[in-house]
C-alpha positions in Angstrom: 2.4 35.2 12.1 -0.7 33.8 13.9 -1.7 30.2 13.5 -5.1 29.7 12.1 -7.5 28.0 14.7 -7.7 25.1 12.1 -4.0 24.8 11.4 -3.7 21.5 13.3 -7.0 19.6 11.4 -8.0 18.5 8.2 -4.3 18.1 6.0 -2.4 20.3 8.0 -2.8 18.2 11.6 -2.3 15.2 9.4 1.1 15.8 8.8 1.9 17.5 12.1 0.8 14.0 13.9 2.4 12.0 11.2 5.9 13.8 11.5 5.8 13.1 15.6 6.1 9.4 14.6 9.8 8.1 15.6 12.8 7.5 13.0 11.0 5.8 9.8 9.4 3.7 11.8 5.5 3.7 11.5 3.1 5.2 13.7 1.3 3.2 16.1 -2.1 3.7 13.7 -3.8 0.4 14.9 -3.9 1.9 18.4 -5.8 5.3 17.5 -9.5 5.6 18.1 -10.7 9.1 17.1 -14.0 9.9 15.9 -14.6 9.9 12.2 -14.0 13.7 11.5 -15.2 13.7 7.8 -13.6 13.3 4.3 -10.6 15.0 2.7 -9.9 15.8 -0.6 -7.2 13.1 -1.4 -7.8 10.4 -3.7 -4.7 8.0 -4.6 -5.2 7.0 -8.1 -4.9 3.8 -10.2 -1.5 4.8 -11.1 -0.5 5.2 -7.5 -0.3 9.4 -8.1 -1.9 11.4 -4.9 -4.0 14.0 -5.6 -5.0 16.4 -3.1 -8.0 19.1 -4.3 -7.7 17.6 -8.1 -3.7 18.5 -8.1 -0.8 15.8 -7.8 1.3 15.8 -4.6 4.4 16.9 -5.9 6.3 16.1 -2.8 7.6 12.7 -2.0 8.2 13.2 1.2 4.6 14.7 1.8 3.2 11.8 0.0 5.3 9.4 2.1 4.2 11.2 5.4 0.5 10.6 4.4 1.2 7.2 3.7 2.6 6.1 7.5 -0.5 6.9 8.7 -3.2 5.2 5.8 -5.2 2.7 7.4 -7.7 0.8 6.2 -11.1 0.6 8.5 -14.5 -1.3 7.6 -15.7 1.8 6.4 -12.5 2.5 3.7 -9.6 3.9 3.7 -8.9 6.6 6.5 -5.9 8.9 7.5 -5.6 9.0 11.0 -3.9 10.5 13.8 -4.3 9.8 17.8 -6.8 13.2 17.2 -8.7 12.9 14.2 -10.0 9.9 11.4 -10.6 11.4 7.9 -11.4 9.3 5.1 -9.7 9.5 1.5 -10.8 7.4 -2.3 -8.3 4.9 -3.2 -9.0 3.9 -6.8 -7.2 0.6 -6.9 -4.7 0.1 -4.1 -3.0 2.4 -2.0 0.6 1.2 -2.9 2.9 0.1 -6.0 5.6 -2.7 -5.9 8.3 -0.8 -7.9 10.6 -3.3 -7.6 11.5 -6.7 -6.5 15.0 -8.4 -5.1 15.8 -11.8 -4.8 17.7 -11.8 -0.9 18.2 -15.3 0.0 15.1 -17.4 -0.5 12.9 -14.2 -0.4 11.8 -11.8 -2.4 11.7 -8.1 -1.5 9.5 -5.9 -3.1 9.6 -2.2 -2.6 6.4 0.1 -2.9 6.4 3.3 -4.7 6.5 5.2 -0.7 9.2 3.1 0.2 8.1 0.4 2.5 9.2 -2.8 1.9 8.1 -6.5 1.9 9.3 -10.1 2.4 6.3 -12.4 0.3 5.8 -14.9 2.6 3.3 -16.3 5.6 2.7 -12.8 6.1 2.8 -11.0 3.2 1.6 -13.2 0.3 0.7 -12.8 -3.1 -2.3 -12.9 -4.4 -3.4 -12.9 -8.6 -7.1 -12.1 -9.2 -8.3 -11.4 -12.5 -8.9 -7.9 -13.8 -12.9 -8.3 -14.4 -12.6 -5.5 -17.1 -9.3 -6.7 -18.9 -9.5 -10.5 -17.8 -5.6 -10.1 -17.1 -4.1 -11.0 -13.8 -3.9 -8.7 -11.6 -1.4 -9.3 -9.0 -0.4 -7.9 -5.6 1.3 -8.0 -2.2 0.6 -7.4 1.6 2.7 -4.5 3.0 0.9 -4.3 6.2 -2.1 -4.4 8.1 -4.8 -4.4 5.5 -3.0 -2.7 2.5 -1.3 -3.9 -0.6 0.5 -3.0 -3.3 -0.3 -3.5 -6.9 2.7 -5.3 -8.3 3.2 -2.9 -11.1 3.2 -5.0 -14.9 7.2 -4.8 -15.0 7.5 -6.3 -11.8 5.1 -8.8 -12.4 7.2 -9.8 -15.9 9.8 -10.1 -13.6 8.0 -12.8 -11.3 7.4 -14.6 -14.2 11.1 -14.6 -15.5 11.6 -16.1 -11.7 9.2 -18.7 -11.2 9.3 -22.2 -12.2 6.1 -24.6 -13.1 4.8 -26.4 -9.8 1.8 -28.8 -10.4 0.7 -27.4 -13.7 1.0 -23.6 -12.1 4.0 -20.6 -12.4 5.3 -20.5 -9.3 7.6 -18.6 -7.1 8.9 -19.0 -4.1 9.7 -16.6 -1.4 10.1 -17.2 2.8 9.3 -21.1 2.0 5.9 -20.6 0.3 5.2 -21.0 -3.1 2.6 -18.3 -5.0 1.2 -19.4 -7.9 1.1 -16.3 -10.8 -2.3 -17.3 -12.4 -5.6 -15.5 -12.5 -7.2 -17.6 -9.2 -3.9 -17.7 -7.8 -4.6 -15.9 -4.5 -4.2 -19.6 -2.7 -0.8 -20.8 -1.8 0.9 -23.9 -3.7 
């Protein structure tokens, strides 16, 4: 069967170009220049579901594909490959913390695509408040310029963890303390 001419653009040449990346490691995204090529249907809702054309992404392994090369550019969120830049809706935040490990003095959290993250210097977290609900609203860096919403379990587990430091729950991870209070995107 003959390839379409189109078979290596749009969501198709997305996953060609993301499955060329090495191992698990991520792509070299920060190092790809293409010209914007357009939208495509894919949003990644509040809940952290992927839709593509209105329908969930059923496949994890597609959905964890997508997600090693998700950037995030001035103009949004963009999938990219060393050909083509095309830009998605991300409702909330691209990722979920699922889950969180205490391993020494850090704490892991794991996403809901299966990266993971130390909160530290380079990965903090941050609590804003929910304008609509006035709840926190808490997250972490996973990389570049994408976070995770710490999903309300995990959060409930932070709290469980942390220990009052000038007034403030705290908790600690990779010698920096993170406050867990609405305004507590500054480090204690």
């Amino acid at each position: 069967m003959a390839e379409s001419a189109d078979s290596k653009t749009g969501l198709a040449g997305v996953a060609a170009a993301a499955k060329q990346a090495p191992g698990r490691d991520l792509p070299p995204v920060h190092l790809w220049h293409p010209a914007h090529c357009g939208e495509i249907d894919i949003v990644i809702r509040r809940d952290g579901l992927w839709m593509h054309e209105g329908s969930p992404i059923g496949r994890a392994e597609l959905v964890r594909l997508f997600s090693t090369v998700l950037r995030k550019d001035d103009d949004g969120y963009v999938l990219v490959t060393p050909g083509e830049k095309l830009s998605i809706r991300v409702e909330d935040l691209p990722f979920r913390a699922v889950s969180v490990v205490r391993r020494g003095d850090g704490l892991v959290f794991t996403t809901d695509v299966g990266d993971e993250a130390e909160a530290g210097p380079e990965h903090p977290i941050r609590v804003d408040t929910d304008p609509e609900t006035g709840e926190p609203s808490p997250s972490v860096h996973v990389r570049a310029d994408l976070w995770a919403r710490i999903t309300r379990p995990v959060f409930y587990e932070l709290v469980e963890m942390a220990e009052v430091e000038d007034g403030r729950l705290t908790v600690r991870s990779g010698g920096v303390g993170f406050a867990l209070g609405p305004d507590g995107a500054g480090v204690a």
